[in-house]
C-alpha positions in Angstrom: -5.2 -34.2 7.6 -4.2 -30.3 8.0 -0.6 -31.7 8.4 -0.3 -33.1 5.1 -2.1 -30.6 3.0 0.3 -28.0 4.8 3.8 -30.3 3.8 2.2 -31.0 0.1 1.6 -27.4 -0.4 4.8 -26.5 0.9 6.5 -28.5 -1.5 4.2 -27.2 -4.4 4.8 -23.5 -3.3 1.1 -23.1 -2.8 -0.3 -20.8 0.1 -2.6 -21.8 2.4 -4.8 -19.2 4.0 -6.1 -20.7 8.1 -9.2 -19.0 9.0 -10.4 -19.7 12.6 -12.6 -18.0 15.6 -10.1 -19.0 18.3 -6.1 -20.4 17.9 -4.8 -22.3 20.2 -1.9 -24.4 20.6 -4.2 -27.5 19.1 -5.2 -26.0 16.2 -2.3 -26.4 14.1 0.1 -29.4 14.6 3.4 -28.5 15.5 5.0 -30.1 12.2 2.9 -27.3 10.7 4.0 -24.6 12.9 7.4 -25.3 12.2 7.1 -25.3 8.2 5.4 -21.9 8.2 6.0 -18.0 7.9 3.1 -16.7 9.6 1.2 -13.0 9.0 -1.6 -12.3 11.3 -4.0 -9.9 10.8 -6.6 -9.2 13.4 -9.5 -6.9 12.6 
C-alpha cells in the first residue's frame, strides 16, 4: 500500500511526510527508497 501512494504522489508532485519510532530496512519498500530524496531530521 505505501508503495503505491509513494509512485502516485511522485507522479502528482505531492510530498509525503514518513513519521516512524524506529526505521528499518522493512519499513519502506525498496521501490520507495529508490524514488525518493530523503531529509532526516532527528530531534
Amino acid at each position: 500500500m505505501l508503495s503505491s501512494i509513494a509512485l502516485l504522489g511522485r507522479a502528482t508532485r505531492c510530498h509525503l511526510l514518513l513519521v516512524s519510532q524506529r526505521f528499518d530496512y522493512n519499513a519502506v519498500p525498496v521501490s520507495v527508497r529508490e524514488q525518493m530524496n530523503v531529509l532526516v531530521q532527528i530531534g
